[in-house]
C-alpha positions in Angstrom: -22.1 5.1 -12.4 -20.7 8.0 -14.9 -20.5 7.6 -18.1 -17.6 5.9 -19.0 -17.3 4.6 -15.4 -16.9 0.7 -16.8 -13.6 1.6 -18.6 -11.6 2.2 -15.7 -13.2 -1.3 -14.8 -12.2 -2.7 -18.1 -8.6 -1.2 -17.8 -7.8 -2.4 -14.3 -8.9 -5.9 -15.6 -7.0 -6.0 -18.2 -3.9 -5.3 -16.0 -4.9 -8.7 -14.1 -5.3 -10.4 -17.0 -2.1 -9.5 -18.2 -0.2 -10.8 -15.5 0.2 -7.4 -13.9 -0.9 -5.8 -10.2 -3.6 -3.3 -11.1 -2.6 0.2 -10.4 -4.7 3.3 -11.1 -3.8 5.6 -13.9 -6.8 7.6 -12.7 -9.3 8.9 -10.6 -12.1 6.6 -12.2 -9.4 3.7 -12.0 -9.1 4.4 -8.4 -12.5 4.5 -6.8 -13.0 1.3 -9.3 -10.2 -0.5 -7.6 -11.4 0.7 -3.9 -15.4 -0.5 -5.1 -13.9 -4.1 -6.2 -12.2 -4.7 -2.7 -15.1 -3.5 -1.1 -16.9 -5.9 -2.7 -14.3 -8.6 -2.4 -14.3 -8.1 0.8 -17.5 -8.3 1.5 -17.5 -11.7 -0.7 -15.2 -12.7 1.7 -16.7 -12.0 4.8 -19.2 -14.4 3.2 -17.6 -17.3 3.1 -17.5 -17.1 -1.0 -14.1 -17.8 -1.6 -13.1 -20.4 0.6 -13.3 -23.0 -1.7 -11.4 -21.2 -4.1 -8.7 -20.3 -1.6 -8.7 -23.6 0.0 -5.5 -24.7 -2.3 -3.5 -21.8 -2.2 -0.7 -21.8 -0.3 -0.4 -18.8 2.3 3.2 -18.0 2.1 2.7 -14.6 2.9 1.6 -14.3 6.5 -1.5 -11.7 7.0 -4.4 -10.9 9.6 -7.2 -12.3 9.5 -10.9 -11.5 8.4 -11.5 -7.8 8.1 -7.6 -6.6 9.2 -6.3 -9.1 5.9 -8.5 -6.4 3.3 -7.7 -3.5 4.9 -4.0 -4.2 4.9 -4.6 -5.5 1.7 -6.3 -2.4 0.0 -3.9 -0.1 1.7 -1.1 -2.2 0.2 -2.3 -2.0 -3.6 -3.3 1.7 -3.0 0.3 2.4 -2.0 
């Protein structure tokens, strides 16, 4: 990673932390947010986060497996 690189990480965390959808001021901000997804998704693939998803409620209806995180990054990348 550039120097730096961990602020756009920083900055789109603090957007989650305050309650708010992360959107990229940046360039850095952006390949940060398309790197976390990636991962995510690949967390996901995993099985990681079933236990944590297993009690929220899916009132928004969306594909499944990979389809759900690539609607999903093209939606917060909109």
């Amino acid at each position: 990673m550039a120097p730096g690189s961990s602020e756009a990480f920083d900055d789109l965390a603090s957007d989650v932390e305050a309650g708010r959808q992360p959107h990229p001021t940046c360039t850095g901000e952006e390949m940060a947010l398309h790197l976390i997804l990636r991962r995510a998704s690949d967390l996901y693939r995993d099985g990681d986060f079933h236990d944590q998803f297993a009690g929220i409620p899916n009132i928004v209806t969306m594909p499944t497996g990979t389809a759900r995180w690539t609607t999903c990054s093209r939606t917060t990348m909109c």
